[in-house]
Backbone and ligand atoms as CSV (ligand in chain L), in Angstrom:
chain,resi,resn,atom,element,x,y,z
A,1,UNK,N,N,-2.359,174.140,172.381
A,1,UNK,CA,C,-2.678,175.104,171.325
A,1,UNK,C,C,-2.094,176.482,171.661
A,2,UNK,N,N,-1.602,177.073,170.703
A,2,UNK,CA,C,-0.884,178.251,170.773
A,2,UNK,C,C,-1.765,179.337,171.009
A,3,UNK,N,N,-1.521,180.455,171.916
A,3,UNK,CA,C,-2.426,181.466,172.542
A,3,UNK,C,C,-2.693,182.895,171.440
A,4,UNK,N,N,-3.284,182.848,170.642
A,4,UNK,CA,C,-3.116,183.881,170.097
A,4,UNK,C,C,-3.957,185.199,170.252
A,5,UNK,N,N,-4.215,186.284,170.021
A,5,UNK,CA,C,-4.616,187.087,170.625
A,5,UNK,C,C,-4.953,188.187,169.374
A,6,UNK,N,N,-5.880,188.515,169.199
A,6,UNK,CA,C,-6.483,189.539,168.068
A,6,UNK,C,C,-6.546,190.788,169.183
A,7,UNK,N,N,-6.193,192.227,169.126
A,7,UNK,CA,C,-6.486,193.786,170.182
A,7,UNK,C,C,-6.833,194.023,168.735
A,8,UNK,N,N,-7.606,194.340,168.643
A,8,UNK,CA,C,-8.633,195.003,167.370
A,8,UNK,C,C,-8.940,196.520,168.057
A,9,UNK,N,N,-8.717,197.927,166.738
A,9,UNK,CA,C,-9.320,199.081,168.099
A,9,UNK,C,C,-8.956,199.714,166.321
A,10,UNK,N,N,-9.250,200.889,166.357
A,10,UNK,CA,C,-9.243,202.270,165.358
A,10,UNK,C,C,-7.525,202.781,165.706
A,11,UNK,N,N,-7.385,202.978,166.862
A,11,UNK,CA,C,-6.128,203.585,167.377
A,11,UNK,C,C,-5.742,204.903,166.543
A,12,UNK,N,N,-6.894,205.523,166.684
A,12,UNK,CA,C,-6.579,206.830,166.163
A,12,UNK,C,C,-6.802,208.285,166.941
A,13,UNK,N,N,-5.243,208.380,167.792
A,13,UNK,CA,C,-4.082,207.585,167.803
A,13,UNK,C,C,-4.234,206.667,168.583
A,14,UNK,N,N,-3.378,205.157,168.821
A,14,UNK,CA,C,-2.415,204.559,169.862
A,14,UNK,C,C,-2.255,205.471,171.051
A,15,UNK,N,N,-2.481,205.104,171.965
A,15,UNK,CA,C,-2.416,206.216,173.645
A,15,UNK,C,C,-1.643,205.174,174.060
A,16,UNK,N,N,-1.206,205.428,175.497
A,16,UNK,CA,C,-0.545,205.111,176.230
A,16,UNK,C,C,-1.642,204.636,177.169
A,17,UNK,N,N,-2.527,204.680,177.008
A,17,UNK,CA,C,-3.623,203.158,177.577
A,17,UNK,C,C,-3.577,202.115,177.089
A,18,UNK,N,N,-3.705,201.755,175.359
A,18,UNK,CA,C,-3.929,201.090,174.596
A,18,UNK,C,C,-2.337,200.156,174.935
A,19,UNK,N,N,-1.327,201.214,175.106
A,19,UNK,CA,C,0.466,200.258,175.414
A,19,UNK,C,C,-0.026,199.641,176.556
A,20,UNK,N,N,-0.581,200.247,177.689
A,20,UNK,CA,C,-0.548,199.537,179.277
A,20,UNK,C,C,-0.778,198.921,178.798
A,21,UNK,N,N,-2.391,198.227,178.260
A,21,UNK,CA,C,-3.039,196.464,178.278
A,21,UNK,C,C,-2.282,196.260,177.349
A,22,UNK,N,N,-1.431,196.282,176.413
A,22,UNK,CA,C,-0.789,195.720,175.777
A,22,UNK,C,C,0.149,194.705,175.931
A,23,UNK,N,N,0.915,195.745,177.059
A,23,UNK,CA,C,2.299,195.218,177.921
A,23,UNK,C,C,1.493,194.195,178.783
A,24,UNK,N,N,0.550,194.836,179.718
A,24,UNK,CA,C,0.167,193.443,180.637
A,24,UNK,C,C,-0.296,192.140,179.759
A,25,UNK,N,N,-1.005,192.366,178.467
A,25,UNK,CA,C,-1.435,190.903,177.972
A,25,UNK,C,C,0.014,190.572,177.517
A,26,UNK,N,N,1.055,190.721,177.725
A,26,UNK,CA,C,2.009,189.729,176.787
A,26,UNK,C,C,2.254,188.938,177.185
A,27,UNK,N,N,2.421,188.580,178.556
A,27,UNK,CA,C,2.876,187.262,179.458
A,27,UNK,C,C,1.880,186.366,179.792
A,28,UNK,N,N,0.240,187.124,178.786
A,28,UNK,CA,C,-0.930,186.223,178.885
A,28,UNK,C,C,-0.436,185.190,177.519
A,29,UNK,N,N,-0.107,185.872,176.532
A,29,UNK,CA,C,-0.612,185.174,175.212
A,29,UNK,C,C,0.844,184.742,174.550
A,30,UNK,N,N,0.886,184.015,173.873
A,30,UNK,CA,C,1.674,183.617,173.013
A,30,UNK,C,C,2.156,184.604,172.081
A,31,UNK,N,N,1.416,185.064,171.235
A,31,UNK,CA,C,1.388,185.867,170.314
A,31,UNK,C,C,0.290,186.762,170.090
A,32,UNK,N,N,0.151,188.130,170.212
A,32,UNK,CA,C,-1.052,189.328,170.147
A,32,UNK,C,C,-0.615,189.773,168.898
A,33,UNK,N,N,-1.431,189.962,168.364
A,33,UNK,CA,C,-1.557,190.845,166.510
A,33,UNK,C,C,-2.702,191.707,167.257
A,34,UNK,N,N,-2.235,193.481,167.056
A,34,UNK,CA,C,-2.715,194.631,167.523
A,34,UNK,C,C,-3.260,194.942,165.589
A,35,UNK,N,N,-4.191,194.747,165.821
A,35,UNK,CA,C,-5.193,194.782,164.264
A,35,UNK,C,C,-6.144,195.754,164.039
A,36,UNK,N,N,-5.954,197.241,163.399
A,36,UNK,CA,C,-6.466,198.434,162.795
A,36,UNK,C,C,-7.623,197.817,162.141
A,37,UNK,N,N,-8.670,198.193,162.467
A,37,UNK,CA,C,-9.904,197.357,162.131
A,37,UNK,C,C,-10.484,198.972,160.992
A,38,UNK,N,N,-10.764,198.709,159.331
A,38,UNK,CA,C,-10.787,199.708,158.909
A,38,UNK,C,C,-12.195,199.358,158.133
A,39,UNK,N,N,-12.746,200.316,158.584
A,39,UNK,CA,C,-14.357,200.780,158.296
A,39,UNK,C,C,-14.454,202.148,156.970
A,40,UNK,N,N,-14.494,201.239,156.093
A,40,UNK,CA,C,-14.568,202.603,154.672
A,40,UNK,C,C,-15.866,203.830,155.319
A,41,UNK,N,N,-16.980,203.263,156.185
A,41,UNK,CA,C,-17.683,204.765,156.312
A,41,UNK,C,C,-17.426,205.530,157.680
A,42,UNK,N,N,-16.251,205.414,158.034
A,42,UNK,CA,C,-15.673,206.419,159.373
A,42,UNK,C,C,-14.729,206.995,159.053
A,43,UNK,N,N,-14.731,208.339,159.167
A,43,UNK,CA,C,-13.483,208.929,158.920
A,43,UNK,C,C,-12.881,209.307,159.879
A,44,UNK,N,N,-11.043,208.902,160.061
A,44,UNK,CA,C,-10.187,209.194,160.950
A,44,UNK,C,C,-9.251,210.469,160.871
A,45,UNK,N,N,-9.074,210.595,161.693
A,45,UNK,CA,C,-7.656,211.363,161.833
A,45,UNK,C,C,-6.477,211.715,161.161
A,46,UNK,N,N,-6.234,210.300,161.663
A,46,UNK,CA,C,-4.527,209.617,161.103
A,46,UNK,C,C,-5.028,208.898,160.073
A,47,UNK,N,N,-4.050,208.647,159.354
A,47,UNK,CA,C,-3.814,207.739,157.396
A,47,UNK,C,C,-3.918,206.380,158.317
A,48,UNK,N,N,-4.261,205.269,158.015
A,48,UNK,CA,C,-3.782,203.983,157.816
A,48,UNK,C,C,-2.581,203.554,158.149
A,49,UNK,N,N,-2.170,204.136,157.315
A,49,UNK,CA,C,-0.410,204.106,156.561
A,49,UNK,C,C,0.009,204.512,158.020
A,50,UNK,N,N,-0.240,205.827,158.758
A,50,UNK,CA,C,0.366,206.591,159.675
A,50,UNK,C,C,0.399,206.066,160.877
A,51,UNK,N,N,-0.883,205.361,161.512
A,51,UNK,CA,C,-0.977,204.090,162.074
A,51,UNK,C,C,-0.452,202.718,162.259
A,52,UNK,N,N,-0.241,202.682,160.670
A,52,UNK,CA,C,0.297,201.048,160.880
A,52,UNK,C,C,2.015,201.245,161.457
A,53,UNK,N,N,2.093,202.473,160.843
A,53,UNK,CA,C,3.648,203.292,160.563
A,53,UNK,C,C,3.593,202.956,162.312
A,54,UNK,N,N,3.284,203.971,162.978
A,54,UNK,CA,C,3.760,203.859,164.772
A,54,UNK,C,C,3.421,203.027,165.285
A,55,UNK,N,N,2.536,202.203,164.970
A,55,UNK,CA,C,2.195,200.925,166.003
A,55,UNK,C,C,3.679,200.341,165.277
A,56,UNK,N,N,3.768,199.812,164.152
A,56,UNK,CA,C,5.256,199.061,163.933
A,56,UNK,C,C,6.687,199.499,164.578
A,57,UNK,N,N,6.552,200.996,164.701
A,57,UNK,CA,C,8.035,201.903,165.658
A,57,UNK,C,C,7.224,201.096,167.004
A,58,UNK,N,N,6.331,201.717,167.457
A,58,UNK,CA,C,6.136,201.214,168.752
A,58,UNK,C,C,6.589,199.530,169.845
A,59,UNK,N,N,6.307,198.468,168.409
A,59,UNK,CA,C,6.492,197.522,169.135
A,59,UNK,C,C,7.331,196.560,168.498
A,60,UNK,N,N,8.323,197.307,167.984
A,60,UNK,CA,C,9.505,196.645,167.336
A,60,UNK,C,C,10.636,196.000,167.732
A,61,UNK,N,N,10.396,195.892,169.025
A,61,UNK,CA,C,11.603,195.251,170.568
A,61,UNK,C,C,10.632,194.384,170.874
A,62,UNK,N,N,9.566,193.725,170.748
A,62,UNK,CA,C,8.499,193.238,171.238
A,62,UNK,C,C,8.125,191.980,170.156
A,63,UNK,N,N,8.720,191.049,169.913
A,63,UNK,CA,C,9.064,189.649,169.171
A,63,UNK,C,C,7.585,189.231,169.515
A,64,UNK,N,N,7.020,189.018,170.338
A,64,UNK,CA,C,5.445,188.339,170.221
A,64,UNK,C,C,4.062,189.208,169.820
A,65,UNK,N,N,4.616,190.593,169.577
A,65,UNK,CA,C,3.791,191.227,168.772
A,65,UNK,C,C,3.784,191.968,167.775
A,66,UNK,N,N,2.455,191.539,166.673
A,66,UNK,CA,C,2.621,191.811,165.441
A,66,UNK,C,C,1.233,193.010,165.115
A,67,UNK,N,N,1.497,193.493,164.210
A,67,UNK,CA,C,1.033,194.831,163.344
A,67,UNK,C,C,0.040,194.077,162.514
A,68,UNK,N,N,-0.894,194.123,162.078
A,68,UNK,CA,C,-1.542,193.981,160.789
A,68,UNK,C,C,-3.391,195.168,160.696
A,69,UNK,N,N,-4.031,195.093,159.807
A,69,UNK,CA,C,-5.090,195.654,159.477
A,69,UNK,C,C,-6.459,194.450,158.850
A,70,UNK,N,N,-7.432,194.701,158.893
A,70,UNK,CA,C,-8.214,194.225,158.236
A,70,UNK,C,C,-9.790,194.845,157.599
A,71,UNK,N,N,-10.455,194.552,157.120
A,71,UNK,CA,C,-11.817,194.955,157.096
A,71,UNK,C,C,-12.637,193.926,157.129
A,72,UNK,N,N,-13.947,194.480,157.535
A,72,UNK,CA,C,-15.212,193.487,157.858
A,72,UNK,C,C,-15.153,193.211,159.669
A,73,UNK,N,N,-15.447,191.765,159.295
A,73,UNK,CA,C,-15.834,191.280,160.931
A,73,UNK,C,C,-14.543,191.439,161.037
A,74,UNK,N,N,-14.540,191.831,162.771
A,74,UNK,CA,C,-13.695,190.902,163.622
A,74,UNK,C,C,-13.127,189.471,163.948
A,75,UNK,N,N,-14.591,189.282,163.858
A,75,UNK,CA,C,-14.939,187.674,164.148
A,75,UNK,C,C,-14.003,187.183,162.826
A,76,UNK,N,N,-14.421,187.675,161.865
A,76,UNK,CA,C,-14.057,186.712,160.314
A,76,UNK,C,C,-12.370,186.569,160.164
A,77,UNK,N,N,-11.796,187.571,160.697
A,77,UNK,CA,C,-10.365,188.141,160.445
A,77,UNK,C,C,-9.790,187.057,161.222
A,78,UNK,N,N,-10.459,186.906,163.000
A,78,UNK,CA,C,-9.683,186.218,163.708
A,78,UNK,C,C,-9.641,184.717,163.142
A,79,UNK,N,N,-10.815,184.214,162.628
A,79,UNK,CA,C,-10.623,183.196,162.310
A,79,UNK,C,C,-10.161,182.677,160.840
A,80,UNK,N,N,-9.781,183.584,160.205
A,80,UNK,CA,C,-9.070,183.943,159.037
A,80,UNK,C,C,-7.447,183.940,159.363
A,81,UNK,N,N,-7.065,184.112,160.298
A,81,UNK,CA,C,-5.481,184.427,160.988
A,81,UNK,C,C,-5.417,182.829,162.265
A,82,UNK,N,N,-6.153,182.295,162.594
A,82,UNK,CA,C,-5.968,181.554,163.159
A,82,UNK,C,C,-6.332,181.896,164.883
A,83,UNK,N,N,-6.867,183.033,165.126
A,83,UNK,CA,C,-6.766,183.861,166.409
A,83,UNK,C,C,-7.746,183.069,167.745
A,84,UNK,N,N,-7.345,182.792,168.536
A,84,UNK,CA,C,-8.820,182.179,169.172
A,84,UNK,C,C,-9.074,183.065,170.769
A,85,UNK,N,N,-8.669,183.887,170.809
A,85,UNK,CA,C,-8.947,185.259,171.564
A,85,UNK,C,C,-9.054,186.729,171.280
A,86,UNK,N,N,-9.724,187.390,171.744
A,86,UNK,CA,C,-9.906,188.811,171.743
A,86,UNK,C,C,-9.413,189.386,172.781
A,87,UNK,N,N,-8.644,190.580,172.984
A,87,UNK,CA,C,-8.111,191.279,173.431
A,87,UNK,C,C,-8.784,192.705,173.835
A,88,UNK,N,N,-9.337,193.307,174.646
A,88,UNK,CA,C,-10.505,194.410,175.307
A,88,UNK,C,C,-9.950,195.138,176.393
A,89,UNK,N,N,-9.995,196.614,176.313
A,89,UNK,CA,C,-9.594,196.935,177.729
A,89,UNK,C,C,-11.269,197.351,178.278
A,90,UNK,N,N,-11.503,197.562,179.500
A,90,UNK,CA,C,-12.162,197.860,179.732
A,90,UNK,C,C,-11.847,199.093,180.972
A,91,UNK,N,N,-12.266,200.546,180.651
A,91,UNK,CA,C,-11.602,201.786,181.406
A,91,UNK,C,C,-13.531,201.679,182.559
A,92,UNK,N,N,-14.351,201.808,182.297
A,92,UNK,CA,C,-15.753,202.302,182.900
A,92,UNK,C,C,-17.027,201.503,182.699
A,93,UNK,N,N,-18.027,202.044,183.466
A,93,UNK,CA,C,-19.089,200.845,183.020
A,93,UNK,C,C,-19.713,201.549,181.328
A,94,UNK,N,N,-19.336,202.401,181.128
A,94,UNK,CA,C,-20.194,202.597,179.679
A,94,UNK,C,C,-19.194,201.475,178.842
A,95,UNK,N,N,-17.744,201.670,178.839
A,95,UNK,CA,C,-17.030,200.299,177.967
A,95,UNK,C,C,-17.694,199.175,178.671
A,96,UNK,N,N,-18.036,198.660,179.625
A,96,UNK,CA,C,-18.597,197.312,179.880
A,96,UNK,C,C,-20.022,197.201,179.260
A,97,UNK,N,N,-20.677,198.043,179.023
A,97,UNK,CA,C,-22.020,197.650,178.414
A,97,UNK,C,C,-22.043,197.342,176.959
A,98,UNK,N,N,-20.606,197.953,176.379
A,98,UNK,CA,C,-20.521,198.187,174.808
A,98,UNK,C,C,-20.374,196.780,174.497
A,99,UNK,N,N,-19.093,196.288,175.078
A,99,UNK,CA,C,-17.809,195.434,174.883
A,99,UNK,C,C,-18.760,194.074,175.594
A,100,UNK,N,N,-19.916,194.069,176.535
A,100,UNK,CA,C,-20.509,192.440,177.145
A,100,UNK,C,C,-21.448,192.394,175.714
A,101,UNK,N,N,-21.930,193.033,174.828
A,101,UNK,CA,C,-23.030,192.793,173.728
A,101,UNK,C,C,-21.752,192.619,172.814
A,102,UNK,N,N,-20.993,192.944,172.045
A,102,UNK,CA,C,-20.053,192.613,170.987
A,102,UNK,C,C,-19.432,191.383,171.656
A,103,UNK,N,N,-18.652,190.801,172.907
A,103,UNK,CA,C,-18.127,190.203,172.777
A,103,UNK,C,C,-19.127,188.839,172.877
A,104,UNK,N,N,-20.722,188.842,173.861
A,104,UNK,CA,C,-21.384,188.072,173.273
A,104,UNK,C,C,-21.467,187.339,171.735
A,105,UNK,N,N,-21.495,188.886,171.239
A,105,UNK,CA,C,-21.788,188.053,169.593
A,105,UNK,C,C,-20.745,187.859,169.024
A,106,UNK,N,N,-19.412,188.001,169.441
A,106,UNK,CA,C,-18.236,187.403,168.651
A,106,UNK,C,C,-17.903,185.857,169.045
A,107,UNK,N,N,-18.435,185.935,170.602
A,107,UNK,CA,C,-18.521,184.211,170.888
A,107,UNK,C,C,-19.305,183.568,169.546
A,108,UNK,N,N,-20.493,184.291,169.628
A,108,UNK,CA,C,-21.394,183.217,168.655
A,108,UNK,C,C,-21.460,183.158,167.607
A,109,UNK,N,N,-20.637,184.332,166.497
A,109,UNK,CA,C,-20.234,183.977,165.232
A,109,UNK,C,C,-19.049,183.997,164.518
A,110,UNK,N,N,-17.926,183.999,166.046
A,110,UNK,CA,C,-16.688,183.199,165.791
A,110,UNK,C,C,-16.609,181.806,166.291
A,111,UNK,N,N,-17.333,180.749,166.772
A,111,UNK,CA,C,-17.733,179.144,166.494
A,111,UNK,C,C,-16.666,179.318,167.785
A,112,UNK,N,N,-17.209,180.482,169.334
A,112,UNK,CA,C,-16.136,180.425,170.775
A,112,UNK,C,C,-15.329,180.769,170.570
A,113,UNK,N,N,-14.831,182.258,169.719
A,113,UNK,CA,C,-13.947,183.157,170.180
A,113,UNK,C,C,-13.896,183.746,171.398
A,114,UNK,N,N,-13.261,183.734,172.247
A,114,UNK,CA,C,-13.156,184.280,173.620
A,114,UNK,C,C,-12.510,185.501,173.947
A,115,UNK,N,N,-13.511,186.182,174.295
A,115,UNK,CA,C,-12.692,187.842,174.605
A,115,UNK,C,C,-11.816,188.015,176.304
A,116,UNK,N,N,-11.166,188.681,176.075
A,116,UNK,CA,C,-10.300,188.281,177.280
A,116,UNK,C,C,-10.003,189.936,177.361
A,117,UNK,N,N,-10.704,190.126,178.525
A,117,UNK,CA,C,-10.695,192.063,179.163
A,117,UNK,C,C,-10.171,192.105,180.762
A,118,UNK,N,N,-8.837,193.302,180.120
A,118,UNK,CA,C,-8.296,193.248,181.496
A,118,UNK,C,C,-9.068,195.048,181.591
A,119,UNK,N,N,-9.039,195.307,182.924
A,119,UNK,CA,C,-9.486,196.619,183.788
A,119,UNK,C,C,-7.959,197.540,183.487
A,120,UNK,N,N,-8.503,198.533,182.963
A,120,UNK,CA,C,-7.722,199.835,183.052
A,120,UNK,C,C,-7.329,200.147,184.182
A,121,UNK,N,N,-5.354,200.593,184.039
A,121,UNK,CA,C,-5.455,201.262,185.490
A,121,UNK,C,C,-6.092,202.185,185.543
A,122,UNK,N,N,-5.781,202.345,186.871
A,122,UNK,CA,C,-6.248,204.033,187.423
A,122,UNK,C,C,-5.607,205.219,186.492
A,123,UNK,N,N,-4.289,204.802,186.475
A,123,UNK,CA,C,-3.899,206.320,185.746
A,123,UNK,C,C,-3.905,206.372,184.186
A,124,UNK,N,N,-4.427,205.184,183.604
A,124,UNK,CA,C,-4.754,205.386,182.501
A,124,UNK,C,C,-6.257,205.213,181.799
A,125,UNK,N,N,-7.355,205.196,182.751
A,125,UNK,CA,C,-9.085,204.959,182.724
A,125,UNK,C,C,-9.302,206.177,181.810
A,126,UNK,N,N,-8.774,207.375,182.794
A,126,UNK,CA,C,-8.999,208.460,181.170
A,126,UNK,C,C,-8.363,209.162,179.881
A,127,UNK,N,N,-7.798,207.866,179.626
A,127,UNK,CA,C,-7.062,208.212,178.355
A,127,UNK,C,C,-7.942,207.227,177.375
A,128,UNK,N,N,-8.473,208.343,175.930
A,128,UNK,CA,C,-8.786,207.431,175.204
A,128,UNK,C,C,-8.696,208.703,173.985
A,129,UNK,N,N,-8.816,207.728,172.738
A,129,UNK,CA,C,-8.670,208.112,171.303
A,129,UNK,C,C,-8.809,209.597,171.050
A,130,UNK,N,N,-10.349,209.454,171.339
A,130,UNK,CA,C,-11.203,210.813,171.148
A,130,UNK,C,C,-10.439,212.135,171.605
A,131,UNK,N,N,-10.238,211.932,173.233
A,131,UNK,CA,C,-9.488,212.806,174.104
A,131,UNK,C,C,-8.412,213.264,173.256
A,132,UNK,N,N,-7.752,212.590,173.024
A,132,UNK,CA,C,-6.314,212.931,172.566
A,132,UNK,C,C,-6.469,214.105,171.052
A,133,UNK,N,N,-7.524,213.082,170.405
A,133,UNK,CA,C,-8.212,214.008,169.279
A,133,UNK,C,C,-8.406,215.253,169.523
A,134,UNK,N,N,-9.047,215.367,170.512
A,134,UNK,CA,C,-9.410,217.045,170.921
A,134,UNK,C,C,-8.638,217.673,171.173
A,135,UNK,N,N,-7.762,216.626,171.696
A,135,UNK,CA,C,-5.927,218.026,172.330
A,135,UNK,C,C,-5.795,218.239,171.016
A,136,UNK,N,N,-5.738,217.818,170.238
A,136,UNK,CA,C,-4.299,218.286,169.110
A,136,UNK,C,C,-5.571,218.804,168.226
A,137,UNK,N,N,-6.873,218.633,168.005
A,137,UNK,CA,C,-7.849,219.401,167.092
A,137,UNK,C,C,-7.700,221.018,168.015
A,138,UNK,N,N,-7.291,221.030,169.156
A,138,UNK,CA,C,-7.380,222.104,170.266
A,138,UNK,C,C,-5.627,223.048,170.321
A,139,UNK,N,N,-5.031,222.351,169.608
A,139,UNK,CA,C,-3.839,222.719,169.521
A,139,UNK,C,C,-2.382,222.382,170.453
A,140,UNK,N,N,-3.584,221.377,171.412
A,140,UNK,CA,C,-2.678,221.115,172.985
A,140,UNK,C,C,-1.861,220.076,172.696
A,141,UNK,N,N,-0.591,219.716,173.300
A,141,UNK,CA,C,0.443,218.445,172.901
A,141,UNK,C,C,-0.160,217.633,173.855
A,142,UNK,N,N,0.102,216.520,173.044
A,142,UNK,CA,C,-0.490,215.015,173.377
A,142,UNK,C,C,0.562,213.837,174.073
A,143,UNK,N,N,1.928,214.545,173.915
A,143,UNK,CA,C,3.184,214.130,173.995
A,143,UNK,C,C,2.982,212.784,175.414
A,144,UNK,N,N,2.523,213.571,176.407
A,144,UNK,CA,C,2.182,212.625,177.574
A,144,UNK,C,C,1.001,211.339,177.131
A,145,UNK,N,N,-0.104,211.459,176.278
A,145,UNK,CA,C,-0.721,210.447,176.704
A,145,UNK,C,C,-0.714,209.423,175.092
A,146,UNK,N,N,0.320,209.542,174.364
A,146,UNK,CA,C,0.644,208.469,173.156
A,146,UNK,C,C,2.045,208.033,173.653
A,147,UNK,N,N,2.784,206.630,173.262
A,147,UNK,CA,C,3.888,205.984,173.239
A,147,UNK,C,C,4.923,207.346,172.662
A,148,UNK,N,N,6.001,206.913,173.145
A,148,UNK,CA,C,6.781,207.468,172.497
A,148,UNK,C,C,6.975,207.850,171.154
A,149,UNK,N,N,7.572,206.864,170.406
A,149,UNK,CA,C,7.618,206.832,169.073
A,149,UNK,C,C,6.501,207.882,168.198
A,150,UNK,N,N,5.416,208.163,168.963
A,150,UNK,CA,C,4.552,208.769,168.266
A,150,UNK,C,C,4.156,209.910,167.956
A,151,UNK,N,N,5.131,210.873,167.316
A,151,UNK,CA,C,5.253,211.976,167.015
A,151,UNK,C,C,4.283,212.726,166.305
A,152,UNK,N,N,3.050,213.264,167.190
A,152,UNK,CA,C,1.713,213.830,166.416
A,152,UNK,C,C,2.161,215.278,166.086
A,153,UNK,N,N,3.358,215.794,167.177
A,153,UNK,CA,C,3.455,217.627,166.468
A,153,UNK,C,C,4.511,217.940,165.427
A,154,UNK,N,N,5.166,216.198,164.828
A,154,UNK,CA,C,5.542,217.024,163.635
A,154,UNK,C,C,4.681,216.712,162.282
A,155,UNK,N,N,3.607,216.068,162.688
A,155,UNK,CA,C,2.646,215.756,161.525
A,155,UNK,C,C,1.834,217.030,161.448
A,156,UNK,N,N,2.035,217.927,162.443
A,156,UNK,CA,C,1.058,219.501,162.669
A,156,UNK,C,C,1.823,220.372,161.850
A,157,UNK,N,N,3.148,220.416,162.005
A,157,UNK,CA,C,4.238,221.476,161.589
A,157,UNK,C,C,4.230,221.693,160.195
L,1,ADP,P1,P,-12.585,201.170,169.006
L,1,ADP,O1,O,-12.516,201.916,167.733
L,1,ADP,O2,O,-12.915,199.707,168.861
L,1,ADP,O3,O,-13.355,201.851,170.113
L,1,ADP,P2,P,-10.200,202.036,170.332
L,1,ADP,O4,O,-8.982,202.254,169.532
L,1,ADP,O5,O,-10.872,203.239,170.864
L,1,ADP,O6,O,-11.110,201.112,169.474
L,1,ADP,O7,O,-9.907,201.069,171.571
L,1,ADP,C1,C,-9.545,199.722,171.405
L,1,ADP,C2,C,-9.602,198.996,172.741
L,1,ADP,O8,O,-8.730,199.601,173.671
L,1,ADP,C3,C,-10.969,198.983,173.430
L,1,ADP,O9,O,-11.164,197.724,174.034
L,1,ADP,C4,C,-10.841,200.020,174.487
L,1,ADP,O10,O,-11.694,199.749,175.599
L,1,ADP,C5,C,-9.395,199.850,174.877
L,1,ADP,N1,N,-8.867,201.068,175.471
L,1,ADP,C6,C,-8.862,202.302,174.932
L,1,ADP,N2,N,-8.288,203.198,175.770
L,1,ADP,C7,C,-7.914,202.494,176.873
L,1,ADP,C8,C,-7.290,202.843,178.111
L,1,ADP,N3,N,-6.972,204.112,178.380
L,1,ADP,N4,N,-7.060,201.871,179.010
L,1,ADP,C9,C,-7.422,200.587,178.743
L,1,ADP,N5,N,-8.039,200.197,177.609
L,1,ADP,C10,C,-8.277,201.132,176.677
């Protein structure tokens, strides 16, 4: 059976944490679909559109991984796409307390979806969404901790 792999996250933005486990799961899975999980009562940052936009620049040399979005479950999407893994980084023990109760219950109402969490490096444990949010709500360039492709200071200009 073919390895497929659901990374479900907001990615608002995509960091250069979110690329590390990316790059390391590829030689796990067959195929990873990096999936914008969109919640009508949270408001983001970045558009949708602006998101789907750089994750697609981002991993466009990268043949076993694909772009898409969904709403609702997790659970429902993966097994809607055919997915029979989850994809998790885990940076600290506050992500391990979040991520052992969700991925419990995605086992049990995806019929043994299996979450599969690799450990953050070291030099990327404190990079996350929020952070990055604050640089650029703060006026500071973010340039170091998003992928390349991901040009947040001319969306400022
Ligand atoms: P969510 O909205 O579900 O919290 P995020 O976009 O913040 O989604 O993160 C998606 C996934 O990426 C989560 O499993 C999170 O633990 C992981 N992650 C985020 N930042 C890092 C990082 N710096 N290193 C490793 N994993 C990370």
């Amino acid at each position: 059976m073919k390895k497929i792999a659901v990374f479900p996250g907001s990615f608002d933005p995509f960091t250069t944490g979110h690329l590390d486990l990316v790059k390391r799961a590829i030689p796990i899975f067959d195929q990873i679909i990096i999936a914008v999980g969109v919640n009508s009562n949270k408001k983001y940052l970045f558009s949708l559109e602006q998101r789907l936009e750089w994750l697609e620049d981002v991993f466009k040399d990268h043949p076993t991984v694909d772009i898409d979005h969904f709403e609702g479950l997790t659970a429902h999407y993966c097994k809607k796409i055919g997915a029979n893994y989850l994809l998790r980084g885990l940076r600290n023990a506050s992500d391990f307390d979040y991520e052992k109760t969700i991925s419990q219950l995605n086992e049990q109402i995806g019929d043994g979806l299996e979450t599969v969490f690799l450990i953050s490096r070291p030099a990327y444990s404190h990079i996350s969404s929020t952070i990055v949010r604050e640089i650029i709500k703060g006026g500071g360039d973010v340039a170091e901790f998003v992928p390349e492709g991901i040009k947040i200071k001319d969306l400022n200009e």
